[in-house]
NUMIDO-981643 format. One line per 5 residues: number of its first residue (from 1); their letters; for each residue x, y, z of N, C-alpha, C. Coordinates in steps of 0.02 Angstrom, whole numbers, plus 50000, padded with zeros to 5 digits. Atoms other than C-alpha are relative to their C-alpha. Layout:
NUMIDO-981643
NUM = a = X:Y:Z:X:Y:Z:X:Y:Z ~ ...
This chain:
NUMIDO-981643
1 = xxxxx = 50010:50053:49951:49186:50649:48758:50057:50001:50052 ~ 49982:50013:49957:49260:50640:48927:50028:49952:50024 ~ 49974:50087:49995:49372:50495:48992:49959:49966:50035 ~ 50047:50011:49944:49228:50484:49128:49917:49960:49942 ~ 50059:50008:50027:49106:50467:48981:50008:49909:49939
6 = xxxxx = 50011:50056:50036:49183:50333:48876:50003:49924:50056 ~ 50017:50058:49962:49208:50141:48947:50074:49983:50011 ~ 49946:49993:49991:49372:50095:49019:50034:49919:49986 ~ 49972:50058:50030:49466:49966:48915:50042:49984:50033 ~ 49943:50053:49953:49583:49818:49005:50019:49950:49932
11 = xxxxx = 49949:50065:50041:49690:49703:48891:49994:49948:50057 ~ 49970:50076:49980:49699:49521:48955:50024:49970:49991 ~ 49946:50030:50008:49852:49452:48974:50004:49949:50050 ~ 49973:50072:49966:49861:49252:49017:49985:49942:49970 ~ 50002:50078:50048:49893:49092:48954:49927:49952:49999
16 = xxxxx = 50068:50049:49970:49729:49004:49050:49940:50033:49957 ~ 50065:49965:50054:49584:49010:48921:49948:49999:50062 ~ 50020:49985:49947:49500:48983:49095:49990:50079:50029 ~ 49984:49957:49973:49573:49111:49179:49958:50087:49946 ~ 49996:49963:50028:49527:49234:49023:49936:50034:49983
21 = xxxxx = 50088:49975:50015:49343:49211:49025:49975:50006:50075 ~ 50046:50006:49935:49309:49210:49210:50032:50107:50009 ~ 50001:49942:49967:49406:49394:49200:49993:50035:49941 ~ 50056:49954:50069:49324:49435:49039:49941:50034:50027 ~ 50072:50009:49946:49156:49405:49142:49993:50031:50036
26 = xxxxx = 49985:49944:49938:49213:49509:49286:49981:50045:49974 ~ 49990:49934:50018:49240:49655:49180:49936:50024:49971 ~ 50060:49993:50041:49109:49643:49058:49916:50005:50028 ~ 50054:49996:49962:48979:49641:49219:49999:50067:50017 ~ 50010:49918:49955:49029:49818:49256:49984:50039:49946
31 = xxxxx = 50010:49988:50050:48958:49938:49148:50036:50062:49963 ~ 49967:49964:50005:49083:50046:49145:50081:49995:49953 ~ 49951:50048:50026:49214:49935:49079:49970:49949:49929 ~ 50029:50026:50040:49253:49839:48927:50070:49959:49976 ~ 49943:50031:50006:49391:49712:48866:50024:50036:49933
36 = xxxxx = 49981:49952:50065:49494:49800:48730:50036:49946:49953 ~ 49981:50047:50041:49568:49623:48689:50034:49935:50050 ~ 49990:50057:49962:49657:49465:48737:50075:49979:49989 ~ 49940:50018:49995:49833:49400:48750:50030:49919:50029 ~ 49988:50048:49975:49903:49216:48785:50050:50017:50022
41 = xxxxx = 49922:49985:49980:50082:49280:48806:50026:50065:49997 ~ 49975:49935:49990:50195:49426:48849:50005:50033:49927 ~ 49988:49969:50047:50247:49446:48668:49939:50023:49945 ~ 50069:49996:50025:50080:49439:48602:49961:50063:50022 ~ 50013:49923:49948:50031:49591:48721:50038:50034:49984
46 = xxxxx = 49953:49943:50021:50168:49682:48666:49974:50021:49928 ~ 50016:50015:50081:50109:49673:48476:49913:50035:50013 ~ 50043:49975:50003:49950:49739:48533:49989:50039:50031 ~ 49987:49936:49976:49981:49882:48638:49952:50051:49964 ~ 50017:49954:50035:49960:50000:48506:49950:49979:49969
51 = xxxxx = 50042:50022:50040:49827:49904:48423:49931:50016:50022 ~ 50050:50001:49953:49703:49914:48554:49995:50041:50041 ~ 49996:49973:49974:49747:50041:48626:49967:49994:50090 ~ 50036:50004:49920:49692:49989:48837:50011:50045:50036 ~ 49995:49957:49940:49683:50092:48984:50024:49973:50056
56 = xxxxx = 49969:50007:49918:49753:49975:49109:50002:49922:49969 ~ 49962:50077:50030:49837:49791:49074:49991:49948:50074 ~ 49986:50061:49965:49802:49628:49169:50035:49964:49994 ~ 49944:50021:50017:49955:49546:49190:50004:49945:50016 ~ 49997:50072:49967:49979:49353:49223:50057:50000:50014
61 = xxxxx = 49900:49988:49979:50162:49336:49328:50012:49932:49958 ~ 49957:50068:50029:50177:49140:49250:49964:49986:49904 ~ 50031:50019:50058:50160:49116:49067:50079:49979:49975 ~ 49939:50005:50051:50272:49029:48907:50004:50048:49960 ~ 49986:49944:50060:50351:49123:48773:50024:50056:50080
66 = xxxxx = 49963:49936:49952:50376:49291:48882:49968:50014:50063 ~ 50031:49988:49900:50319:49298:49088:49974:50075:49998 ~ 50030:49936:49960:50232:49422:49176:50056:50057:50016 ~ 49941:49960:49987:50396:49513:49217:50013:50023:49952 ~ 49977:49984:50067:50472:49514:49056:49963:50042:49973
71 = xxxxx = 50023:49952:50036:50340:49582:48997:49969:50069:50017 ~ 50003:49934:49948:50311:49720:49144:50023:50043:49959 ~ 49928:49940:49990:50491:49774:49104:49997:50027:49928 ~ 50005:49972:50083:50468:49769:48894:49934:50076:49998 ~ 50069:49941:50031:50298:49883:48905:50040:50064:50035
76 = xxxxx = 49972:49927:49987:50389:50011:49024:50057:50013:49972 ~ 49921:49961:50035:50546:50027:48941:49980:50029:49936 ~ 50012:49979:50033:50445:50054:48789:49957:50057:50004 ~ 50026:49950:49997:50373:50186:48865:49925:50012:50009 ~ 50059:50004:49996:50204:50117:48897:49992:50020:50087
81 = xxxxx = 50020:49957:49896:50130:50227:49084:49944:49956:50029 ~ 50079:50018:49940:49967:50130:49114:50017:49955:50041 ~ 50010:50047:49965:49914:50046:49246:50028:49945:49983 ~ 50000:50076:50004:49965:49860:49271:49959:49946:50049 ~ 50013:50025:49912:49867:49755:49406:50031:49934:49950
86 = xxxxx = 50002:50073:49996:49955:49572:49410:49990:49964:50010 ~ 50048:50061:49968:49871:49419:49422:50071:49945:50027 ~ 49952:50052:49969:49985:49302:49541:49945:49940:50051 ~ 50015:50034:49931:49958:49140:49641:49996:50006:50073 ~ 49997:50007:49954:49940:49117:49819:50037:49958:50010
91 = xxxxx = 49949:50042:49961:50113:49030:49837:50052:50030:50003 ~ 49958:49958:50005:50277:49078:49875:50016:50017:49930 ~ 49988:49999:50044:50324:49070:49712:49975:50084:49969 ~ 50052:49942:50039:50192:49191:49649:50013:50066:50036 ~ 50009:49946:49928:50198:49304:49815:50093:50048:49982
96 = xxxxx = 49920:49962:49993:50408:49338:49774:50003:50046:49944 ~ 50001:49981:50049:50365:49369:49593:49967:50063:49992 ~ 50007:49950:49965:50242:49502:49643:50027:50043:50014 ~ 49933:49943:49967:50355:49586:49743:50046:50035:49949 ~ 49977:49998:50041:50467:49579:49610:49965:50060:49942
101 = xxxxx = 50046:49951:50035:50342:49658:49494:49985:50070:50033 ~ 50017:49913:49992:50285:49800:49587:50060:50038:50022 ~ 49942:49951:49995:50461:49863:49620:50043:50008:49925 ~ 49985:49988:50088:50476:49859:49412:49942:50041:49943 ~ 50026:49931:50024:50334:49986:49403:49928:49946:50003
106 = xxxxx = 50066:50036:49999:50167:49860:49401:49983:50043:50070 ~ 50037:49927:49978:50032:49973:49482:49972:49971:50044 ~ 50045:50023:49940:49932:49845:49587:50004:49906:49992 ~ 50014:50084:50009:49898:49628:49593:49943:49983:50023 ~ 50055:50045:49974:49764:49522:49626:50033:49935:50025
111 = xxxxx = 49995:50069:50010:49779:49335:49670:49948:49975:49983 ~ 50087:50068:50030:49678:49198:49589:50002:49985:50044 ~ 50017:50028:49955:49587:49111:49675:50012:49932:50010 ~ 49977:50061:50007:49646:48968:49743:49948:49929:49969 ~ 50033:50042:50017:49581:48798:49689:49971:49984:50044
116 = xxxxx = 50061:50036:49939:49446:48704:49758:49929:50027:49998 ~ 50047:49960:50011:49301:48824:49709:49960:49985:49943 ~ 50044:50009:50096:49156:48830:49569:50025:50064:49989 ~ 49990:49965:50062:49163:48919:49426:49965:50059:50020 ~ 50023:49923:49993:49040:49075:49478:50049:50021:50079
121 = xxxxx = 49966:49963:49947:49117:49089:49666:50075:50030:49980 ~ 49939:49965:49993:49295:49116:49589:49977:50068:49953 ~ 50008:49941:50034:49226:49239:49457:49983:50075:50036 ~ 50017:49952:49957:49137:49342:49591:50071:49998:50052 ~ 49929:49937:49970:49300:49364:49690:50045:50004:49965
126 = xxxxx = 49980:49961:50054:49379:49405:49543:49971:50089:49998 ~ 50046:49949:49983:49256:49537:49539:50017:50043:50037 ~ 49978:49968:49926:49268:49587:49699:50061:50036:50016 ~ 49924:49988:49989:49464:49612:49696:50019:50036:49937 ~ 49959:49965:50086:49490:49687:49506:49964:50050:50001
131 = xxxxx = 50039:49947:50039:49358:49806:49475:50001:50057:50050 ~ 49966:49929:49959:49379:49920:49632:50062:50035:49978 ~ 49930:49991:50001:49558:49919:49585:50010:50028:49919 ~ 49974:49972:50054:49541:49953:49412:49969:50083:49999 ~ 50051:49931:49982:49406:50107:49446:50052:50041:50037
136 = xxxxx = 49955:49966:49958:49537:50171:49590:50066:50037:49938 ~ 49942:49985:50053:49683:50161:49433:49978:50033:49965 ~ 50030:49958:50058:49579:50229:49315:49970:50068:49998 ~ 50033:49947:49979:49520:50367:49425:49920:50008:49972 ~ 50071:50022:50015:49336:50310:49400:49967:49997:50085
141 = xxxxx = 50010:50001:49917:49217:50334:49585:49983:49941:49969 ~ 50037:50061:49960:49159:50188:49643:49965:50000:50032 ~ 50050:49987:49983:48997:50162:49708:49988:49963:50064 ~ 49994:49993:49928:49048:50100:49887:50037:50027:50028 ~ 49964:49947:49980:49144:50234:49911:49961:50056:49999
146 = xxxxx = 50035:49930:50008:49061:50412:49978:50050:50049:49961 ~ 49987:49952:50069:49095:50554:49857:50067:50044:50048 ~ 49932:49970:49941:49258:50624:49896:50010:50073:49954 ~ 49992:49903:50016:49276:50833:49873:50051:50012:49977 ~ 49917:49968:50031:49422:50931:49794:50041:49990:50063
151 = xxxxx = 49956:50025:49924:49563:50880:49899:50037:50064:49999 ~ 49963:49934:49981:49657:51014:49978:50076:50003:50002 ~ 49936:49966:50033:49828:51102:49939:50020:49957:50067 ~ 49926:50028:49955:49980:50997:50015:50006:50074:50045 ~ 49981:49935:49940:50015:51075:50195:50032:49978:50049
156 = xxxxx = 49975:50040:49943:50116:51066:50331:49997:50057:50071 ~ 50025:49944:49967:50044:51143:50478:50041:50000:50059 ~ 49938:50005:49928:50138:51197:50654:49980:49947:50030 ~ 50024:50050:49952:50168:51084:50758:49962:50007:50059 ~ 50057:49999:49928:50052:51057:50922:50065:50010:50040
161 = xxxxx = 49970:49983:49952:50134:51092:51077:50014:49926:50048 ~ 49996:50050:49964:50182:50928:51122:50055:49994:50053 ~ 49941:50008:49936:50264:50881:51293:50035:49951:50012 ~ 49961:50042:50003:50328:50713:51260:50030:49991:49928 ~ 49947:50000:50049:50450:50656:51133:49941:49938:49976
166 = xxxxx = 50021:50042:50042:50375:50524:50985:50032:49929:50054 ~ 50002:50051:50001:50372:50346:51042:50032:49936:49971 ~ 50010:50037:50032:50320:50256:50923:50001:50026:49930 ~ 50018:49953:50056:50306:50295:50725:49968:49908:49964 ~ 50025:50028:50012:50161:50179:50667:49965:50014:49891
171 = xxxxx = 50010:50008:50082:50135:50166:50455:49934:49959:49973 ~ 50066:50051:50034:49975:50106:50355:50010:50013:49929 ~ 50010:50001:50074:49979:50092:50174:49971:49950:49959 ~ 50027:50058:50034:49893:49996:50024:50030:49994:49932 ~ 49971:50017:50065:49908:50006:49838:50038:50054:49995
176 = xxxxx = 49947:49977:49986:50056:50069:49808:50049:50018:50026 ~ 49958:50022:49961:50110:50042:49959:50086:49986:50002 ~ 49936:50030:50030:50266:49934:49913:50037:50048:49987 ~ 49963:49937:50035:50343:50082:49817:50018:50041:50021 ~ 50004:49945:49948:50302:50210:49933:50064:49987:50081
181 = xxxxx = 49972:50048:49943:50383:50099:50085:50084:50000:49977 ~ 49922:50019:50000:50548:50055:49990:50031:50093:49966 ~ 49962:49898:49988:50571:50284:49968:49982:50029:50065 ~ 50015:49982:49933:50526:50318:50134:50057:49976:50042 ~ 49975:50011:49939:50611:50180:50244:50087:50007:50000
186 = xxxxx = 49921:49979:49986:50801:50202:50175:50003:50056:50021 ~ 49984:49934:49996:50799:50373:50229:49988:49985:50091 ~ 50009:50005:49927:50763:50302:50416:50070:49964:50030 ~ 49916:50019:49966:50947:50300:50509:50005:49920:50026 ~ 49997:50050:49953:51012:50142:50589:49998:50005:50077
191 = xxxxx = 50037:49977:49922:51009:50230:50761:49936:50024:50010 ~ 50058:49973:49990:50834:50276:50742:49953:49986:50054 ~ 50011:50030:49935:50780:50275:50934:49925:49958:49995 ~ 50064:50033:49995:50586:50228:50907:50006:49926:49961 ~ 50033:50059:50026:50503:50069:50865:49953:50014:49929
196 = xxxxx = 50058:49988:50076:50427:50066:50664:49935:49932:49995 ~ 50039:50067:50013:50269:49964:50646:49950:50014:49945 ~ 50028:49982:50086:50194:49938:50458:49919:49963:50008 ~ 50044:50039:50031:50018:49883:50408:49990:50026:49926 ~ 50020:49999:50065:50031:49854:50230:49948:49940:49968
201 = xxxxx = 50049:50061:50018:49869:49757:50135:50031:49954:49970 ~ 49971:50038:50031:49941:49603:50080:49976:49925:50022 ~ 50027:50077:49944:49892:49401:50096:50062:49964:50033 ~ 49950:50024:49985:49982:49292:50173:50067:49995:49951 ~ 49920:50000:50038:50181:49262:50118:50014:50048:49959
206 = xxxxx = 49934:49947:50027:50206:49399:50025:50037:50060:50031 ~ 49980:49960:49956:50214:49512:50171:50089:49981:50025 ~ 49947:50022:49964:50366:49407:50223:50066:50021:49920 ~ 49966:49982:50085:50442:49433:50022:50017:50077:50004 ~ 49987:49922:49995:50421:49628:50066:50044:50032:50036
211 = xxxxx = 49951:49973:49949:50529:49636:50216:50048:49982:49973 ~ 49950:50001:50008:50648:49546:50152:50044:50033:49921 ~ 49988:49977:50035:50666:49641:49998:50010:50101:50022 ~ 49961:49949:49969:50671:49812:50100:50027:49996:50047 ~ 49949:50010:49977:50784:49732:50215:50063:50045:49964
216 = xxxxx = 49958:49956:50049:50887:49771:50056:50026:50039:49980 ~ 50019:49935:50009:50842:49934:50053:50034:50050:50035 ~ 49993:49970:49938:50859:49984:50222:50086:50014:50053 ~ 49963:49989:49948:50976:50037:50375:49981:49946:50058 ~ 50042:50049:49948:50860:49930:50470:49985:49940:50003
221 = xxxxx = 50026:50064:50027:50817:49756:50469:49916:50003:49992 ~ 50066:50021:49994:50646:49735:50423:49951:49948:50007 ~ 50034:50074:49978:50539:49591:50479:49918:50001:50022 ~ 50073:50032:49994:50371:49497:50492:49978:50018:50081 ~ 50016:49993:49946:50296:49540:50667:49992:49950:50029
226 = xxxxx = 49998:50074:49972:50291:49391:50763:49981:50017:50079 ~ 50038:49988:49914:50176:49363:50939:50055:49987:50058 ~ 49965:49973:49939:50244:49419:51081:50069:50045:49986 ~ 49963:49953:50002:50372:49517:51013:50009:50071:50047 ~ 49975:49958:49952:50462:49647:51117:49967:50060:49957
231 = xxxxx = 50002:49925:50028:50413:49841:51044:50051:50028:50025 ~ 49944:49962:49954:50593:49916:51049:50013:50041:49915 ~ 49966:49966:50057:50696:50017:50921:50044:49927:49971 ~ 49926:50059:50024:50835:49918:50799:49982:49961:49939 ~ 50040:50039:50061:50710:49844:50684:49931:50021:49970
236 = xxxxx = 50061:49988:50011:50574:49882:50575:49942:49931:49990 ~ 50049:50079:50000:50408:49770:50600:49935:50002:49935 ~ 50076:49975:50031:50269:49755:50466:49955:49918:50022 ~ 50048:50035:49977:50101:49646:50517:50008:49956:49951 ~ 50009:50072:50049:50090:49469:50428:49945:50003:49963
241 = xxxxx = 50034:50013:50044:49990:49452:50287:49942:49963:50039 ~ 50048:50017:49978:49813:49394:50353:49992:49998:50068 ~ 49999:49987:49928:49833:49438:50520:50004:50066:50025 ~ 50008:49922:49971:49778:49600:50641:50088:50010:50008 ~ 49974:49967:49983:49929:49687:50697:49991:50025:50096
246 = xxxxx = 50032:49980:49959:49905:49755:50881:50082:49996:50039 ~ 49938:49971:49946:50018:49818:51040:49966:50000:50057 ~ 50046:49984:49927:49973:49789:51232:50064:49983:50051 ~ 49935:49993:49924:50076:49821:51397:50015:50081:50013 ~ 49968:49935:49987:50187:49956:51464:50052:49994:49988
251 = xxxxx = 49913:49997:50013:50344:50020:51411:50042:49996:50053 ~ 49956:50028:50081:50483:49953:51398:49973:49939:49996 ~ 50009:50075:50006:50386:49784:51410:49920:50004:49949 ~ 50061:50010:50068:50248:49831:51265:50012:49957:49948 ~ 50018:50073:50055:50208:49664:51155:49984:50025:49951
256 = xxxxx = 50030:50007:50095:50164:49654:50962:49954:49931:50029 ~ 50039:50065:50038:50017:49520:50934:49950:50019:49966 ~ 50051:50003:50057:49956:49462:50796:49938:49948:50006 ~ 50082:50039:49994:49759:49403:50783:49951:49990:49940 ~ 50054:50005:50030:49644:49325:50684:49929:50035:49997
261 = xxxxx = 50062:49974:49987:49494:49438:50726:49966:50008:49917 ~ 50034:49947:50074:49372:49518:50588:50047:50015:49969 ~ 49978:49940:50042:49429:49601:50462:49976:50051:50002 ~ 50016:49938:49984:49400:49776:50473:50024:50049:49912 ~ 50007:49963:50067:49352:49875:50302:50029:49952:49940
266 = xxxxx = 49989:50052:50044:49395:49704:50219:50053:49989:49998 ~ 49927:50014:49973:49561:49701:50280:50023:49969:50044 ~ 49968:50051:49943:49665:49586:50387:50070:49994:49981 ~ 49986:49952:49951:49804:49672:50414:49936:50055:49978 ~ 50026:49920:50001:49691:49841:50468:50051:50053:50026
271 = xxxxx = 49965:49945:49979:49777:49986:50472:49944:50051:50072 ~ 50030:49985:49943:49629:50039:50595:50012:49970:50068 ~ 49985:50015:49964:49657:49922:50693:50074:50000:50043 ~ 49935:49987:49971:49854:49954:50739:49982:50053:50035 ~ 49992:49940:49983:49840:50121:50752:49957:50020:50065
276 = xxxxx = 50057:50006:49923:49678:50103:50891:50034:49962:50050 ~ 49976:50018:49941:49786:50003:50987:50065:50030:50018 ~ 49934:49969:49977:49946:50109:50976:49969:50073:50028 ~ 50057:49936:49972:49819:50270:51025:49988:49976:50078 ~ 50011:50011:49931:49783:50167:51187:50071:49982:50040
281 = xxxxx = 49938:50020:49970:49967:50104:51219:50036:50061:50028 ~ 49949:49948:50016:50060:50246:51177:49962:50076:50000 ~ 50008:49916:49959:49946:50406:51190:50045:50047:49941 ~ 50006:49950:50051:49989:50581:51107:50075:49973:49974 ~ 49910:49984:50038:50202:50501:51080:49972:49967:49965
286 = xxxxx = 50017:50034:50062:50105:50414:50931:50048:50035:49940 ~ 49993:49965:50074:50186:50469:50750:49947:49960:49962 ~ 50040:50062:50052:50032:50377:50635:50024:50047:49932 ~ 49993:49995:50070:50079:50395:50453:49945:49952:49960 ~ 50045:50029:50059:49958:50362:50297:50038:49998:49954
291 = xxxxx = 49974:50005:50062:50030:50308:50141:49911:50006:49954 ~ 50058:50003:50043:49950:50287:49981:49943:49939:49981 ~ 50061:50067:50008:49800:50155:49949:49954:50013:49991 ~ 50072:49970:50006:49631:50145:49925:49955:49972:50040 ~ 50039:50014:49942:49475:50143:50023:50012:50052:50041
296 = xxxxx = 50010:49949:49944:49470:50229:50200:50034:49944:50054 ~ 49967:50040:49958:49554:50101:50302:50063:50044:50041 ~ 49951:49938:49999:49667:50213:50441:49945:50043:50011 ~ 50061:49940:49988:49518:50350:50449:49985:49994:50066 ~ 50027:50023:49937:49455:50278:50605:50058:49999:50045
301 = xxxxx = 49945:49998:49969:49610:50239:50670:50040:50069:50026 ~ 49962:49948:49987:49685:50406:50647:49953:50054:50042 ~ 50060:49974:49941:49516:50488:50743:50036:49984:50076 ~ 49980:50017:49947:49573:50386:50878:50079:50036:50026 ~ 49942:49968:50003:49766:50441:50865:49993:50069:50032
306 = xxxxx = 50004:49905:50020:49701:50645:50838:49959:49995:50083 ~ 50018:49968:49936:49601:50628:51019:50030:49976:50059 ~ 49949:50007:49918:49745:50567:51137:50060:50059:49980 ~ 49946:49940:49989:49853:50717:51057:50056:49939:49952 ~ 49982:49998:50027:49936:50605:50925:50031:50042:49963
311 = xxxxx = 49979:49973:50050:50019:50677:50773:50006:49954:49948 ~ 50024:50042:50054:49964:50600:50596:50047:50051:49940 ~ 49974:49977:50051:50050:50646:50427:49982:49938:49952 ~ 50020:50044:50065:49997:50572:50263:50044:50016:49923 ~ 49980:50016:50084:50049:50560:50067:49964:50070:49972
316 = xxxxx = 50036:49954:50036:50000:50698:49969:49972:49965:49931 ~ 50019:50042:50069:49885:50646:49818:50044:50010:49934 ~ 49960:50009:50078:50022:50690:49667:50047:49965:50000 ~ 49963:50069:49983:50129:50557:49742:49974:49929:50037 ~ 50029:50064:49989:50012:50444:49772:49974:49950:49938
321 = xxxxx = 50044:50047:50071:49955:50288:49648:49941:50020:49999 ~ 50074:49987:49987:49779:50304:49737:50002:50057:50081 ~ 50008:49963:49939:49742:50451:49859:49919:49986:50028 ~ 50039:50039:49979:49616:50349:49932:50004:50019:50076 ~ 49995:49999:49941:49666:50322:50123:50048:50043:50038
326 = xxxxx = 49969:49931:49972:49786:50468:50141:49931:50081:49992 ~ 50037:49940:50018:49658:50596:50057:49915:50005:50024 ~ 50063:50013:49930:49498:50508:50194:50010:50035:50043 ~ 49982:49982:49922:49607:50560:50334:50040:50068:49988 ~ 50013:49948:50012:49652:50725:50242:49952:50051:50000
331 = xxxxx = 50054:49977:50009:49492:50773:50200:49966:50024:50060 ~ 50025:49988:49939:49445:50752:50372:50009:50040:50071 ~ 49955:49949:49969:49558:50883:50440:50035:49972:50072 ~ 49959:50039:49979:49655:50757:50531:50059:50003:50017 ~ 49928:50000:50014:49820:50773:50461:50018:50060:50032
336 = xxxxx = 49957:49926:49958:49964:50896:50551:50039:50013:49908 ~ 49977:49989:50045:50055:50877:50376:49986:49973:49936 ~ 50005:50022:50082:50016:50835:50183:50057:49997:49969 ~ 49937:49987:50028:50174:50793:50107:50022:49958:49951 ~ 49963:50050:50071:50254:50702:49950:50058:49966:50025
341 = xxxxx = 49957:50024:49950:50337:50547:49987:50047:50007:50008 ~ 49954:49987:50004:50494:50606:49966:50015:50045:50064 ~ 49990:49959:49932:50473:50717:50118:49978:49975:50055 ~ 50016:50046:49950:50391:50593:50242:50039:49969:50042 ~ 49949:49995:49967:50547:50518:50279:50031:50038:50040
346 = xxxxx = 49940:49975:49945:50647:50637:50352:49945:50063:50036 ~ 50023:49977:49939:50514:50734:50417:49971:49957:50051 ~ 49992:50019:49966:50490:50600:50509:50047:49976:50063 ~ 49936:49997:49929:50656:50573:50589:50014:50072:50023 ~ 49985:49927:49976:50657:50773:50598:49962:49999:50062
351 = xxxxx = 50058:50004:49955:50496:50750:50715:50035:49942:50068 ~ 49984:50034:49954:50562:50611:50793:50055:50015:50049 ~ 49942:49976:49981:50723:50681:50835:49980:50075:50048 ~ 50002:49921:49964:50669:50855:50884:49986:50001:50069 ~ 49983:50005:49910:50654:50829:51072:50034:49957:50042
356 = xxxxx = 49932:50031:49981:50789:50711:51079:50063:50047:50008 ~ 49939:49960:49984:50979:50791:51080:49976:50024:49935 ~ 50001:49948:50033:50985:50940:50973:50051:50008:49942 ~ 49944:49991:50048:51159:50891:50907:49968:49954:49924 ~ 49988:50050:50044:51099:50736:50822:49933:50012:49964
361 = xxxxx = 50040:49974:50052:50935:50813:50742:50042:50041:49946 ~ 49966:49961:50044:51041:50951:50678:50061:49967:49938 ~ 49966:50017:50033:51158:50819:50608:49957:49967:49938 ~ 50036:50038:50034:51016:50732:50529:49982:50041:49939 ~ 50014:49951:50057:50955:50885:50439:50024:50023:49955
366 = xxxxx = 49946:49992:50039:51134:50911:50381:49996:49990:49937 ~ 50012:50046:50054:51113:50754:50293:49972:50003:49948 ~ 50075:50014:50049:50962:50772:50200:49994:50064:49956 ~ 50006:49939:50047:50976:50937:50144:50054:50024:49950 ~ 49964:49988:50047:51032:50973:49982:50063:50039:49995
């Protein structure tokens, strides 16, 4: 039997006997899936690990006896690899804790749904939000997703013959995002002449929890995008949690605003949507980067990018959580480079730098190389 052939067991971990049957229900609607058991508390989940052996752990961030954290940090130190998605609130509270979590190895989150709802509408976006996500972790297709081909050998092809220098260097990422973001952006100098602008999927407030935790990180300050903002170098920007992203004017007086529009591929931030308006701002000095996530969100966008003479670079899938929306806009022979994130960084400031002064690329490369 095949891992494709058996059913893909989730542990449920949370105090809410509520909470336990509405994402029992979820799971148990897919037929692919199956609950492998149940948990009120962290230590209680620990004790059944081995018992039950699961394929991927629902994590609650607030419980007594031992939290969502605690018990992140106990399963990986003991050496447990699977998946985690965490179930958090929609408050700050929940949104910091999060954060928190997925920079202690938790693989993805949901939020409950807030109050105010019946009993089947929160189950169905339960639904809606877990079971893509566990299929994506579990490396299971999904059946609104088209069939995706053997992905092709990490590459990094010559560069185009470009006649202006980079711009801008515009970023999209999803699950796993977070992770990806805080090994990438320390490696971006504090003189780094361009403007960085992020769309990572996230709801409101925790986007604001992310910057200021790779503030931390960084050379750079990182911050929430805020309307009318200037587009300069000095700071990195990522899009607010439930809000477009977007860029309009001429340099040096090109704006950031953020918009309520659609959502676009069920997203709000879209990574399509930045990147279509930095394709019309900015033209071939685009840099668009794909991180890792899932879906195709970014695909469209980077079309747009690839026919003003952009330059796109993505994630390679063995450093990705989900090669989802790097391995769309791979597939599609898109990308100038395929690379592991560990090399994204600085071939990005290599790129960026290379038709700037010659001294201060060459010093950069110094740096970086072993």
């Amino acid at each position: 039997m095949t891992a494709l052939d058996r059913k893909t067991r989730v542990l449920i971990v949370d105090d809410s006997v509520v909470m336990r049957r509405l994402l029992s229900e979820a799971i148990a609607s897919d037929p692919d899936m199956e609950v492998a058991g149940y948990a009120a508390d962290g230590r209680i989940a620990l004790a059944l690990m081995d018992q039950v052996a699961p394929d991927l752990v629902t994590l609650d961030v607030e419980m007594p006896v031992m939290d969502g954290l605690a018990t992140l940090q106990a399963m990986r130190t003991a050496g447990h690899t699977l998946p985690i998605i965490m179930f958090s609130t929609l408050t700050e509270r929940g949104a910091e804790a999060t954060i928190d979590a997925l920079a202690m190895g938790a693989s993805d989150y949901v939020a409950k749904p807030a109050g105010g709802g019946d009993y089947t509408t929160a189950r169905q976006r339960i639904r809606e939000a877990l079971i893509p996500k566990i299929k994506a972790l579990c490396g299971r297709p999904h059946a609104s997703l088209p069939a995706q081909p053997a992905s092709p050998q990490p590459k990094t092809l010559p560069y185009k013959k470009w006649t202006e220098p980079v711009s801008l260097v515009a970023i999209g990422s999803s699950t796993g995002g977070p992770n990806a973001l805080a090994q990438l952006l320390p490696t971006i100098p504090h003189d780094f002449p361009v403007p960085i602008l992020i769309v990572q999927h996230m709801p409101p407030a925790f986007t604001r929890f992310l910057a200021q935790r790779l503030t931390g990180l960084c050379h750079l300050p990182v911050e929430e995008a805020e309307e009318g903002d200037v587009v300069k170098p000095g700071k990195i920007s990522v899009a607010p949690g439930g809000y477009h992203l977007v860029v309009k004017g001429r340099e040096p007086q090109t704006r950031m605003h953020i918009t309520q529009d659609a959502p676009e591929n069920s997203c709000r931030p879209s990574v399509d949507v930045l990147f279509r308006s930095v394709a019309q701002t900015f033209a071939g000095r685009t840099l668009g980067v794909v991180l890792t996530g899932m879906g195709q969100d970014g695909l469209r966008g980077c079309e747009a990018l690839a026919s003003v003479g952009g330059e796109i670079i993505v994630q390679d899938e063995a450093t990705s959580v989900v090669w989802g929306m790097p391995g769309f806009v791979a597939r599609e022979g898109l990308a100038d480079a395929v690379l592991p994130i560990a090399a994204v960084g600085p071939h990005i400031v290599q790129r960026v730098l290379a038709r700037r002064t010659l001294a201060g690329a060459s010093r950069y490369i110094a740096a970086v190389t072993p």
